[in-house]
N, C-alpha and C positions, 0 to 999 in steps of 0.2 A: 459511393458505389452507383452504377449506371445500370439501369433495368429498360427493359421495355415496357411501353405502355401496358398491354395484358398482364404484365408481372407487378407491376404499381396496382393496379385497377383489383387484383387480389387480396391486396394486402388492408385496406381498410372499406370497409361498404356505404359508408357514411360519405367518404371523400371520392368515391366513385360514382354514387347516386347523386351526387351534388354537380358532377361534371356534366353527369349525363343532360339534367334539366337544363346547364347552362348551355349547354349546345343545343338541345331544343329549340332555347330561346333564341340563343345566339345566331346558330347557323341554320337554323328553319328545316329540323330534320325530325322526322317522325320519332322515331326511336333510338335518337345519341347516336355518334358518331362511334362511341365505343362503349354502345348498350351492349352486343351482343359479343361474348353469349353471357353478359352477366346480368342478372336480376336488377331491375331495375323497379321493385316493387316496395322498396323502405319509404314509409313516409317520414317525412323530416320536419320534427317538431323547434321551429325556428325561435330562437331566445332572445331578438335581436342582435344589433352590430355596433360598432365603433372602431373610431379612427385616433391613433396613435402618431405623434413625432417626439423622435428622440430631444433631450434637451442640449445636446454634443452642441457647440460652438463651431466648429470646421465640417467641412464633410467629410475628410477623412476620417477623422473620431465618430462623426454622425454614423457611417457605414458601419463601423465595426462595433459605436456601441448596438447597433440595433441586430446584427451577427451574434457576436457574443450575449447577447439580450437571449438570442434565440435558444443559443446552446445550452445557457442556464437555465434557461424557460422547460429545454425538453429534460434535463434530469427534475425540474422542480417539484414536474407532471409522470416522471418515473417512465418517461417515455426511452422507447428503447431506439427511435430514430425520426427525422423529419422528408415527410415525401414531399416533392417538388416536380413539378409537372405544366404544360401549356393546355391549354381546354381545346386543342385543337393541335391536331399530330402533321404539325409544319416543323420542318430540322430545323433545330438550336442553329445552324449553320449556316439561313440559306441566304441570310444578307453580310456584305459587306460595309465596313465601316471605317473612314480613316482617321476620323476624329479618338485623340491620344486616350482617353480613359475606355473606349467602347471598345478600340484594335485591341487592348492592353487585354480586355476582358473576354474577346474575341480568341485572343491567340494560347488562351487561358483554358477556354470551352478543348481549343484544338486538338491541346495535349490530353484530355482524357473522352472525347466523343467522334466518330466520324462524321463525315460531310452530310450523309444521309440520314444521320440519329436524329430521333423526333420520340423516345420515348422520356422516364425522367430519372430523379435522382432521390437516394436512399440516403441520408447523410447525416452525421450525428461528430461533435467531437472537432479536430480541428479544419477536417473537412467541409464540415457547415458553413464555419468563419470564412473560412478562405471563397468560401461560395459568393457568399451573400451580397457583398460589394461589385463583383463579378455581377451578379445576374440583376443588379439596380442599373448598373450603365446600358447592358443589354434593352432593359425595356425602357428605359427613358429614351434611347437614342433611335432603334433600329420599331420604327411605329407598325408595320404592318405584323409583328411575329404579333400571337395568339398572346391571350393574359395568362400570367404564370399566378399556379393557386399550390398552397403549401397546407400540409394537414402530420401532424405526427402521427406515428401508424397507428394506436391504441386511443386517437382522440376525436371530439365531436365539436372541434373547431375549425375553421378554413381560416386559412391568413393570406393575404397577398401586399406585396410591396407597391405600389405604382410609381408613377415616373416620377415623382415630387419627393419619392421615399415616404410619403408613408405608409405608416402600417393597416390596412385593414385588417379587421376584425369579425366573422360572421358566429355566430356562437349558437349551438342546435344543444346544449349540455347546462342545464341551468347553474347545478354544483362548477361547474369547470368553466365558466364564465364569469364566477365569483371569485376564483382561485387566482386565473390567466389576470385580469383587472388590478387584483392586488398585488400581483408580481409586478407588474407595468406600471405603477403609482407608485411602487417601492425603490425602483430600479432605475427612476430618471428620465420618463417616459409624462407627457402630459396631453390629455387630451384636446382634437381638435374637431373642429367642423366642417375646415374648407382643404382643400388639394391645393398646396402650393408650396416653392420650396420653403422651408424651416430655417435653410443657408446656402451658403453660394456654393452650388455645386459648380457652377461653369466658369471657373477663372480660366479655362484654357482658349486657346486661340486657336480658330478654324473648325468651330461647330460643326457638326455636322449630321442633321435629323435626313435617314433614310427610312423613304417609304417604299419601297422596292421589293 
């Protein structure tokens, strides 16, 4: 399901208050690009973080266990869906890409967003899975879009993919930081320290990193 930014920025306060300071930070703006009109006064009791890579041998199996990872992850936490969104409201669309896995993912976004959508996505079940792969080519490949940060609606963690595929982990929920951990140790996931690929995502030929 596709919402707009204000209809996301609703749905959980934790994952809105979290955006807002990013852009602060990020984009040197007084009060969030999409503070208003929501409250921006939760303070957020941070529990630490960590970073995850799947133990998948291929990337194709790499992507989907860490997809499928998600989808078990959000019944584990009785979560009723996973929000998905950029810290900065630039359209999912506005670059092009001809390198075979980004078009692939590209022409993937087509069928369910317009050219000018820049809000995010509500997604739970096999909609997730099919997400998830999709949106690791997008920001590995296409550098100038905004960082994409994921939060289940009922939850007080931020997850984000980076270009290396892995998993960030921000945890503001001491109980659900204990929980989220032991899923991800259980489930084939080991922890790391550094940003780099885990496997060879790029067997393909004629790369191509747009920063446009």
């Amino acid at each position: 399901m596709t919402l707009e930014r204000e209809e996301i920025l609703k749905l959980n306060q934790l994952f809105t208050e979290f955006l807002i300071q990013v852009q602060e930070a990020a984009y040197e703006v007084s009060d969030g690009i999409d503070s208003s009109p929501f409250d921006s006064q939760q303070s957020l009791k941070y529990f630490g973080g960590k970073t995850y890579k799947s133990d998948a041998n291929s990337s194709e199996d790499y992507l989907i266990h860490i997809a499928e990872s998600l989808e078990k992850l959000r019944i584990e936490l009785s979560q009723d869906s996973l929000l998905i969104m950029g810290d900065y409201p630039t359209p999912w669309l506005s670059q092009k890409n001809d390198y075979p896995p980004v078009a692939k993912a590209l022409n993937y976004l087509e069928t369910i967003i317009s050219e000018s959508f820049s809000g995010g996505f509500k997604l739970k079940g096999k909609e997730l899975i099919e997400f998830i792969p999709n949106l690791f080519w997008i920001t590995r490949c296409n550098a100038s879009l905004p960082t994409t940060y994921m939060c289940f609606v009922n939850s007080k963690t931020i997850l984000s993919l980076c270009k290396y595929g892995i998993l960030h982990l921000e945890f503001y929920d001491e109980a659900e930081a204990v929980l989220i951990k032991d899923f991800l140790n259980k489930y084939g996931f080991s922890e790391t320290s550094t940003c780099n690929d885990p496997v060879n995502f790029d067997s393909f030929q004629g790369r191509e990193l747009n920063m446009l």
